[in-house]
Every structure is written in C-alpha cells, then in structure tokens.
C-alpha positions as CSV (number, residue, x, y, z in Angstrom):
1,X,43.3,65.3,22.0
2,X,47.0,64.2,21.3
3,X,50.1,66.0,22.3
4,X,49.8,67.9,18.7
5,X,46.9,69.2,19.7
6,X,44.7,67.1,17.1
7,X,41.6,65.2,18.2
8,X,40.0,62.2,16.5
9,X,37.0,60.2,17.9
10,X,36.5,56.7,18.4
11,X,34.7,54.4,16.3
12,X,31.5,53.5,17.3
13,X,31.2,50.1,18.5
14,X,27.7,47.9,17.2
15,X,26.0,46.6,19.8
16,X,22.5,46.0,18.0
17,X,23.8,42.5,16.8
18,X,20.9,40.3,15.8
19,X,23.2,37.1,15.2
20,X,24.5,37.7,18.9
21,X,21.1,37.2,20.3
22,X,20.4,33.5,18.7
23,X,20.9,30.6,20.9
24,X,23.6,28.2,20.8
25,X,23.1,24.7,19.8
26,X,23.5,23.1,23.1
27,X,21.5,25.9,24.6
28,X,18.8,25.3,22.2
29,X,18.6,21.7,22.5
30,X,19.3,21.1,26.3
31,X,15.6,23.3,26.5
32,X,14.2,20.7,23.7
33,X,16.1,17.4,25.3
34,X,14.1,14.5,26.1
35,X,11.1,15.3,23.3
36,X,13.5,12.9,21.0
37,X,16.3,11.0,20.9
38,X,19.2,13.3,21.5
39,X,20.7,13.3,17.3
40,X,17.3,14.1,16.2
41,X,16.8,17.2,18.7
42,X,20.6,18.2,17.5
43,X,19.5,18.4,13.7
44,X,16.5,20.4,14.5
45,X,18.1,22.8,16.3
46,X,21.0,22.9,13.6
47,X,18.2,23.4,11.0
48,X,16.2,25.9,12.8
49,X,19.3,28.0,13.9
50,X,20.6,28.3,10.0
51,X,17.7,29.3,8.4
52,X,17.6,31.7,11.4
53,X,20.8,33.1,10.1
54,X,19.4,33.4,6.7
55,X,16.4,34.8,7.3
56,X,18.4,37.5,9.1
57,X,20.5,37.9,5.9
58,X,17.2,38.9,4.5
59,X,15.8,41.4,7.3
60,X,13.1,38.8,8.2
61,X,11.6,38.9,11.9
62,X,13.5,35.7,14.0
63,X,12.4,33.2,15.9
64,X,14.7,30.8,16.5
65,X,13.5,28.9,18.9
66,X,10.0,28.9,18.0
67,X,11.4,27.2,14.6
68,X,13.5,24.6,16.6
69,X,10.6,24.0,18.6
70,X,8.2,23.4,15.6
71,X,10.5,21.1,13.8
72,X,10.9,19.1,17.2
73,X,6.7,19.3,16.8
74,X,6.6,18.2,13.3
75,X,8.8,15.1,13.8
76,X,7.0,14.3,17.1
77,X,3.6,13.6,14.9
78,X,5.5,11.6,12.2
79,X,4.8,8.2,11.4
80,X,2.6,6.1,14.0
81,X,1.1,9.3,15.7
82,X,-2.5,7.8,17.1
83,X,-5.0,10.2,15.2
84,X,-9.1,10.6,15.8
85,X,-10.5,9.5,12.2
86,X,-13.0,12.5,11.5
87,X,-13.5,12.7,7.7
88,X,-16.1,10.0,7.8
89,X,-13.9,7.8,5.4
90,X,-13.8,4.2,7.0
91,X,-10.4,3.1,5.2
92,X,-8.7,6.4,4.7
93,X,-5.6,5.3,2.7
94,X,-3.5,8.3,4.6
95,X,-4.7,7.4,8.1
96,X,-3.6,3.6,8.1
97,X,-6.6,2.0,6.1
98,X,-7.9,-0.8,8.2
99,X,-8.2,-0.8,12.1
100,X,-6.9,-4.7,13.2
101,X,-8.9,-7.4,14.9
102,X,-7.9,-7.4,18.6
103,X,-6.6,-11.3,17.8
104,X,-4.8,-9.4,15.1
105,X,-3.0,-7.6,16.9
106,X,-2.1,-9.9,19.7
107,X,-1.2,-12.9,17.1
108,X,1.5,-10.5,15.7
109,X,2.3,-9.2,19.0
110,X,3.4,-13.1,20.1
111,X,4.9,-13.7,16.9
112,X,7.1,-10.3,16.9
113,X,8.0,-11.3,20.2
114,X,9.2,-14.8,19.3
115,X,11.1,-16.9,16.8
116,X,8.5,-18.8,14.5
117,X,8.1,-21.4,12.0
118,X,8.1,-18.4,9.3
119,X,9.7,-21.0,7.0
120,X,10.4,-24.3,8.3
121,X,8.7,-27.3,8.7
122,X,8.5,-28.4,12.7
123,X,7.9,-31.4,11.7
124,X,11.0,-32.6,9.4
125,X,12.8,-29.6,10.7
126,X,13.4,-28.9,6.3
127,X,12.7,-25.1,5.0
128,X,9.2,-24.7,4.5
129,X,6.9,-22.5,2.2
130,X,6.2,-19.2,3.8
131,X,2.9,-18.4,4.4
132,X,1.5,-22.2,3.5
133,X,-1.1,-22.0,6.3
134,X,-2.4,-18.5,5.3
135,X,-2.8,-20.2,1.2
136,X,-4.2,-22.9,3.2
137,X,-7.2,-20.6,4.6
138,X,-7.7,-18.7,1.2
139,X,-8.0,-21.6,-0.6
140,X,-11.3,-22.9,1.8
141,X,-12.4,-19.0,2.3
142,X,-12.7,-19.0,-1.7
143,X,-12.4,-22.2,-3.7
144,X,-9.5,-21.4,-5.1
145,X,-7.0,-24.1,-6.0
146,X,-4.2,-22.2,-4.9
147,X,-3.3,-18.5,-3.2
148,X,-0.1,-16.5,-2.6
149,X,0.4,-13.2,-0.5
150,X,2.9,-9.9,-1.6
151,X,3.2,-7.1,0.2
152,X,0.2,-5.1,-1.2
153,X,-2.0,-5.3,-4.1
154,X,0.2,-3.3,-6.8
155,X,3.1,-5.2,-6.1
156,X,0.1,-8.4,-6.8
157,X,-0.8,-6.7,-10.4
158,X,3.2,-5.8,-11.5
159,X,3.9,-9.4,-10.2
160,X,1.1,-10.9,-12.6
161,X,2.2,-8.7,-15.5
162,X,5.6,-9.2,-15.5
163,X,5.2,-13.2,-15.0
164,X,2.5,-13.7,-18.4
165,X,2.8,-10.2,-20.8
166,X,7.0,-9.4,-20.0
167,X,7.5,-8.2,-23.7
168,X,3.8,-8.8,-24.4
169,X,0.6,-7.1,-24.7
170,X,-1.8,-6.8,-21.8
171,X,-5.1,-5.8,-23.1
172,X,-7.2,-3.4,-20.6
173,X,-10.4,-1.7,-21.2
174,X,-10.1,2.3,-21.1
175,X,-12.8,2.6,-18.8
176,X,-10.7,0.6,-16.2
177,X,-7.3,2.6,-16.7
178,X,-7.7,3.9,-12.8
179,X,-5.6,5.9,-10.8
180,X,-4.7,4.6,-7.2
181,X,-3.7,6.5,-4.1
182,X,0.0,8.2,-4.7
183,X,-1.0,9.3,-8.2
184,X,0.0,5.7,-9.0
185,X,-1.1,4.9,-12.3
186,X,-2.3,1.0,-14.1
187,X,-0.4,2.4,-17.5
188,X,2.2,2.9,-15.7
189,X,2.6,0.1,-13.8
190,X,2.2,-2.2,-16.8
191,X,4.6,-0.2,-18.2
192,X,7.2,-0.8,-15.2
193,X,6.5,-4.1,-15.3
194,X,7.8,-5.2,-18.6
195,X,4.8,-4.9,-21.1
196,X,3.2,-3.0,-23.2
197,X,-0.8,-1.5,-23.0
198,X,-2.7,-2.0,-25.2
199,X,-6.0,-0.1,-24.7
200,X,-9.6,-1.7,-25.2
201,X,-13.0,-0.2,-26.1
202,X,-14.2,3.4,-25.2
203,X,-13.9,5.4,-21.5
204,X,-17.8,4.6,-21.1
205,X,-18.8,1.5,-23.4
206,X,-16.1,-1.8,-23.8
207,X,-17.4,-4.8,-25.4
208,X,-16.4,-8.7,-25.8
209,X,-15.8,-7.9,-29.5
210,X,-13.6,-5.2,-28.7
211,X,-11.6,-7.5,-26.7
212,X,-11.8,-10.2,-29.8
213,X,-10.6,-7.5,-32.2
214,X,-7.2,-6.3,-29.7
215,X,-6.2,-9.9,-29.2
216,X,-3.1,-10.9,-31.3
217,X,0.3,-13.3,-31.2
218,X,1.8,-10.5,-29.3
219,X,-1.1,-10.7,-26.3
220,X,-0.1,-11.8,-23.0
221,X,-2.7,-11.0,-20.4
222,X,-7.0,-10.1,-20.4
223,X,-6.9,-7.9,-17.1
224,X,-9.6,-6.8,-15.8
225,X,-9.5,-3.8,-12.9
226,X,-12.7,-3.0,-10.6
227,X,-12.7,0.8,-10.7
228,X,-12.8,1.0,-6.6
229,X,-12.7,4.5,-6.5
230,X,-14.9,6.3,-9.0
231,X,-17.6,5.2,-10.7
232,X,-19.0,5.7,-14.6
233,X,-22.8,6.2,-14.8
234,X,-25.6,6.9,-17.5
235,X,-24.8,5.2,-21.3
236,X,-22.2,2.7,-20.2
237,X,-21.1,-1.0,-20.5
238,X,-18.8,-3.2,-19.8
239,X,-17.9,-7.0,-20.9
240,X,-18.5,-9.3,-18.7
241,X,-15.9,-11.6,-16.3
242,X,-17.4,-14.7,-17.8
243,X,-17.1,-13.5,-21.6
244,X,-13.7,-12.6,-20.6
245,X,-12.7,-16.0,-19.4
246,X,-14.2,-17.9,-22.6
247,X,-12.5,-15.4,-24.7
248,X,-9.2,-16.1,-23.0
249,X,-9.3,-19.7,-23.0
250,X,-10.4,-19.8,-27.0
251,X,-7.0,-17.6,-27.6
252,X,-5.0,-19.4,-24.9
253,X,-4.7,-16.0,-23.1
254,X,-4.6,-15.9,-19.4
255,X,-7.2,-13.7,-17.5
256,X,-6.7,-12.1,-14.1
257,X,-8.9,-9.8,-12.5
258,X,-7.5,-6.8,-9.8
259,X,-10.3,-6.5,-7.2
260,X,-8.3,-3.9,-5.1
261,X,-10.9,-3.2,-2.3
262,X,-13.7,-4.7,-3.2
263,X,-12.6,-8.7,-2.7
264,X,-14.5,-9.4,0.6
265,X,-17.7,-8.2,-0.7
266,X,-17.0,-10.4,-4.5
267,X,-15.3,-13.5,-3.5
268,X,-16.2,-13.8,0.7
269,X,-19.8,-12.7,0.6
270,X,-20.8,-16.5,0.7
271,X,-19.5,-16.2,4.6
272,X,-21.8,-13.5,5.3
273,X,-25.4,-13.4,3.2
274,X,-25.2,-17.3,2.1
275,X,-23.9,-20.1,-0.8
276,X,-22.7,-17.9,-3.5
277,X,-20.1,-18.8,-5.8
278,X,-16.4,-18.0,-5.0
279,X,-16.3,-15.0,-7.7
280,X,-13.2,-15.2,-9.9
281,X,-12.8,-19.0,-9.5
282,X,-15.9,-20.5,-10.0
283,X,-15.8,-18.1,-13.2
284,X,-12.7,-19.2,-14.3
285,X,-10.2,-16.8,-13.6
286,X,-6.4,-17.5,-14.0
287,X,-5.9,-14.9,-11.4
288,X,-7.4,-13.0,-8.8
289,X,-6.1,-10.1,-6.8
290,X,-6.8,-7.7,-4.0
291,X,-6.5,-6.3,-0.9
292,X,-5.8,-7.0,2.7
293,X,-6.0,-4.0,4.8
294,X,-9.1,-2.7,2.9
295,X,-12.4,-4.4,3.8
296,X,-10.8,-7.4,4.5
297,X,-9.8,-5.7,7.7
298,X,-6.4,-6.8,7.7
299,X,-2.9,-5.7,7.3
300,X,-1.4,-4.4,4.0
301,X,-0.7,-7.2,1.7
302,X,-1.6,-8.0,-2.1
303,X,-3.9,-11.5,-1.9
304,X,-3.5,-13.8,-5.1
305,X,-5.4,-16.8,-5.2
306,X,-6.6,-18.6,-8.9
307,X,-5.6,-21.3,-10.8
308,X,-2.9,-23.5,-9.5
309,X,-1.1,-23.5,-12.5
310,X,-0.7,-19.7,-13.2
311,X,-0.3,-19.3,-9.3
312,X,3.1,-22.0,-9.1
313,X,4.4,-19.3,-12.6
314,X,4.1,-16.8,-9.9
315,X,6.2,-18.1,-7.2
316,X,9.2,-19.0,-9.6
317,X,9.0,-15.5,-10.4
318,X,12.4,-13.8,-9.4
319,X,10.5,-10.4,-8.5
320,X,8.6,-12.8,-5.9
321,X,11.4,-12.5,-3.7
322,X,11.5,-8.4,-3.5
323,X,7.5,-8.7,-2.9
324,X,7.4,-11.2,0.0
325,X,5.2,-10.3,3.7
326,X,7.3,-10.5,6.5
327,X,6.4,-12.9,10.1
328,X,3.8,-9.8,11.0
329,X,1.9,-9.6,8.2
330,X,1.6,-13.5,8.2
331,X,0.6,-13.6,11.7
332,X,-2.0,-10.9,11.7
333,X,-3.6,-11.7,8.1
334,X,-4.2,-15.7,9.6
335,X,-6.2,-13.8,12.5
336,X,-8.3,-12.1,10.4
337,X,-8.8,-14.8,7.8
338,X,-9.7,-17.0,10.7
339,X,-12.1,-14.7,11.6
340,X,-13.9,-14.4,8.6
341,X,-14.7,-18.2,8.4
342,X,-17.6,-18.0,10.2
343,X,-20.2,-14.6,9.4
344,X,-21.0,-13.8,12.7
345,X,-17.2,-14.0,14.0
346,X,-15.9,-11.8,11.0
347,X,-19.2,-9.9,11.9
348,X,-18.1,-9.6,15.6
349,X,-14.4,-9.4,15.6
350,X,-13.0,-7.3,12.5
351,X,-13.2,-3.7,13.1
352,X,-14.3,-2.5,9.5
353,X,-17.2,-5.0,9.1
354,X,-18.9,-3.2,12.3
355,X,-18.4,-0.4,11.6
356,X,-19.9,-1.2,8.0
C-alpha cells in the first residue's frame, strides 16, 4: 500500500523459461571435445542448439544435447568408417566395392609415402606417360595393342563418346540402355557427352539388321553395354560382338564395348581356366572398357584397352586431362594386375577372387 492508501501488486516474474535451460555453446562442446576436430564439434553444437530453439518455438519436447551428440555420432561414421559386410553382396557399390590385395595396399602405402616417377622418365630425367607401366601389363594381360586408365568406368564410356560420336549418333540396342549405381543413366551420359542416342531393336530382341538399318552419315559409334546388373530372360536376342565389329568396319564405324564388371571373367579368363581368346581384341573391337575395383579386385578406375589407333584419339582428348588416376590408383592397380598374371597368384592374393 502507498501513502494514498492504494495498493497494486507486483508483476509476476517467469521463471519456467525453457530457452534458459539449453546449454551454451562452449558448455556443449567442451562435454563433446576430443570426438572431432574442434570446428566440427563447434558446428554441431551450433546446429543442434538452433533447431533446439525452434523446436521450442513449436512446443516440441528438447533435447539438446542428445541432438548435439547425435550429429557428433553421425559425422563420426562418415566416410572411411570400417563396416562388417552382412548383405551377402561381394562388391557392394555403397560399402567400397572391392576389398585390396595386401601388396595392394602396401604398394600404395610406399608410393603415398614417397615422391615417384608418376611421370618422368628416370632414365633421361624427360616427362614421361603416366601410367605407361600399368598399359604395359594390360596390354600382355589381354592382347590388346594398347590400354589407358580414367578414373572409373563412366568417366571411360563419356571419354569414348565424346572422342568418336561428339555431334554424332551413337547407336545402342534398347535392351542395353542400363541404369548404373547413383540412378546414373547410359542416355544420359551419351547425352552429356556430346551425342545424340539413337536407339536400336526392341527391350528383348536386337538384331544385326537392326543395327544395318540405324547406321547413317550422321553415326559415330556401335556401343555395345553388358547389362551387369539385371538380366532379360525367356524370347530374347541379341546381335552378336563379332557381327558388330564386321558391320562397323563395312560402314567405317568404330565399335566399343562397356564391360562394367564383368571384364575379368571376358577378357582375363585365359589366366584362370586356360588359352582363350583376349575377348574384345581378338574380336576386333575399337574399344574396350570396364572396371577396376569390381572383380578385378582393384581400386576404382575405368580400364581402356583396344586398338592402338582409337586408343592414341583418346589420349589427345582434352576431357583426358579431368579423367586422369592419381599416384595411388597407379600404384595399387599394378599390384593387382601383377597378381593376376599368374591364376593361382590372382587366385591366392586378390580378395574377391577367394571369396568367389
């Protein structure tokens, strides 16, 4: 009561704050320190805290430091997390395809840990080819008269497209118009590359003649894809590589074949079950392509080997240069190429062909 006898009642002060009970940042992050370097555990804790406040905002139940400490969790098991493979998948493209050799892995282990002759010549002291020996070792492995590596195997396919169909037609059976891992699509990578598709034959039945009746002046490229991941069964066909490669040499159109996964078994199954021909060169192929760090049993890289002709068109090609493997890839893929010289080294010494 004042001295005129009025009274009045103070306001009521809030003490059920919910914002006053979050954490501060360096509280919250001293409690997650040493999990990650120090800027990352700052931004998790800055993340977790301001959704905090807007979940708040919205009468939601908070936790912020359970959120802090799940974000901490979530970047912990990012990329190069050591997983148990469980799905029964051998090269599961989202676990890391291809476990390495143990030379493998200590040839680019010495390599990372040294300079090395990635291009120059010892000898005259000049710059040298990269990758020469590895060429060197695909060319004996598979007859071929010359090989080049990218990084992986679509990079190896846009290369080849953009080199002989750039403004062209590249003609490609619709029972081979695959999908690969990423929702990546052959269409589209034609597309990207600079030519245009032009599709051959049915889904289930493609034949020679089909191929005859598509070829024009505008043609650029026959390519042929293996359909590694699904497969068409009951009334089907397909024209064969060999009808492929006559047809392209009567037109003067270039043929390249994409293996993807499947080139150990095709071209290097004369090292393991006997004297077969080198598929894709013995054939006639301009072009072959596939995989390293599938059943090869190597790292990722796109494998090129062919013709020596349409393999030199390759490495003038600017796009070459955005494509090339680096001194690890090098290093590990001449381990494993190594090994698979002999059957019963490949046999003993690459990962994927024991557990196979």
């Amino acid at each position: 009561m004042n001295a005129s006898g009025l009274t009045w009642q103070t306001p009521a002060v809030t003490v059920d704050n919910p914002y006053r009970d979050l954490p501060s940042v360096d509280q919250l992050a001293a409690e997650l320190e040493g999990r990650l370097p120090w800027p990352l555990v700052v931004d998790a804790v800055r993340t977790a805290l301001h959704q905090s406040r807007r979940d708040i905002e919205e009468g939601k139940q908070v936790d912020a430091r359970r959120m802090a400490e799940n974000l901490v969790k979530t970047l912990e098991r990012s990329d190069g997390t050591k997983v148990i493979n469980a799905t029964g998948v051998l090269l599961h493209t989202n676990l890391g395809r291809a476990v390495w050799s143990t030379q493998a892995i200590k040839q680019a282990g010495e390599v990372a840990a040294n300079y090395t002759n990635v291009e120059i010549d010892i000898d005259t002291g000049r710059r040298a080819r990269r990758g020469s020996y590895v060429s060197t070792l695909l060319k004996t492995l598979t007859g071929a008269e010359d090989a080049l590596i990218v990084n992986n195997n679509a990079a190896a396919v846009v290369l080849c497209v953009n080199e002989f169909a750039s403004g062209r037609d590249v003609l490609v059976s619709r029972g081979e118009l695959i999908e690969i891992g990423g929702s990546f699509r052959i269409p589209e990578m034609i597309e990207r590359a600079g030519a245009r598709l032009v599709e051959v034959g049915t889904t289930n039945r493609t034949r020679i003649d089909d191929y005859r009746q598509a070829i024009g002046n505008s043609t650029g490229l026959i390519l042929k894809v293996h359909p590694a991941n699904y497969r068409i069964e009951g009334f089907v066909s397909s024209a064969g590589l060999d009808d492929l490669v006559k047809l392209g040499s009567e037109q003067d159109v270039p043929v390249a074949w994409d293996l993807g996964s499947a080139a150990p078994v095709a071209v290097l199954q004369e090292r393991l079950q006997g004297p077969l021909p080198a598929v894709g060169t013995a054939a006639g192929v301009d072009l072959v392509m596939w995989s390293g760090d599938k059943l090869l049993g190597g790292p990722q890289a796109g494998i090129i080997h062919g013709q020596s002709g349409a393999v030199d068109r390759l490495r003038s090609n600017p796009l070459l240069r955005t494509y090339r493997v680096d001194k690890l890839t090098l290093a590990s893929l001449e381990a494993t190429l190594q090994a698979w010289r002999d059957p019963e080294t490949a046999k003993a010494r690459i990962p994927i062909v024991r557990m196979l």
